[in-house]
N, C-alpha and C positions, 0 to 999 in steps of 0.2 A: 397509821404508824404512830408508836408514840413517844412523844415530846421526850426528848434530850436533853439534857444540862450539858452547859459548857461551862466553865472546864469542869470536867468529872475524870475521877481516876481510873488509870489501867494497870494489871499484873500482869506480865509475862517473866518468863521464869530467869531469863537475868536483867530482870529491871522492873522498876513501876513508877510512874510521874503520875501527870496529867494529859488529856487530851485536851488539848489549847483550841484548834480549830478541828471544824469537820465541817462538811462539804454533801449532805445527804439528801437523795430523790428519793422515791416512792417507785417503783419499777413496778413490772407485772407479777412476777411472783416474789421478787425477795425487794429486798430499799439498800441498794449501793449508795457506797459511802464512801471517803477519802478522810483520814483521821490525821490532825498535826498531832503528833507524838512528843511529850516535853519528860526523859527519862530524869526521875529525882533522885533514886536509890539504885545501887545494883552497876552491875560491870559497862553500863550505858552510861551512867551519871553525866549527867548536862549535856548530854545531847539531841538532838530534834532528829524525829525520824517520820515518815509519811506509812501509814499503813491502809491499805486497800482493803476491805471486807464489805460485808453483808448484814442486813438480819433479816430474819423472819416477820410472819407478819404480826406475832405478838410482841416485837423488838427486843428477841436475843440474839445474839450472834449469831452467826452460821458459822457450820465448821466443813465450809466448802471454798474452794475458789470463786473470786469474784468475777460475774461474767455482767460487763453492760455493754447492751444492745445497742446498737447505731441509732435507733431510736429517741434513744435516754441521752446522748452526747451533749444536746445542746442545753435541754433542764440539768443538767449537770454543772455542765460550761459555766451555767447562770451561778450556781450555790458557790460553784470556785472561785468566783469575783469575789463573791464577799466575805472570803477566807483570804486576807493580803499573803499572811505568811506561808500560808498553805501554797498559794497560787506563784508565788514567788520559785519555789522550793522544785514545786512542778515544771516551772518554766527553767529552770537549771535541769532537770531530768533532761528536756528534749531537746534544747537547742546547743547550739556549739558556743564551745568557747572562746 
């Protein structure tokens, strides 16, 4: 898989920042990833969003849904610790208030 810069930026069509953190394994066919989203321009502006993707194994994007196998949970589990903000963000997704 190859090497990633953090932060590096992102376009989506109402918004582009940077990606702050990510959170990425190596799978069997594709490298699941969990990306901290920091939006700088566009109808998001300053706000932090979590996005879920893939790439391939030359490391572009997929333009599939993200599927990880129960297999991958825990080498995952691992990269999310050392995303503070990221795992913070995640840990407000599932537990109660």
């Amino acid at each position: 898989m190859p090497e990633r810069r953090i932060p590096r930026a992102f376009t989506l069509p109402w918004g582009s920042g940077q990606i702050t953190e990510e959170a990425a394994i190596e799978g069997g066919l594709h490298a699941p990833a969990l990306q901290l989203l920091h939006y700088e321009l566009g109808q998001r502006k300053g706000q932090t969003a979590i996005r879920f993707v893939a790439y391939d194994e030359e490391g572009h994007l997929e333009q599939r849904p993200l599927i990880i196998n129960e297999r991958e949970v825990a080498r995952l589990r691992r990269e999310i610790a050392r995303s503070p903000r990221l795992r913070a963000l995640l840990k407000r997704l599932v537990e109660d208030e």
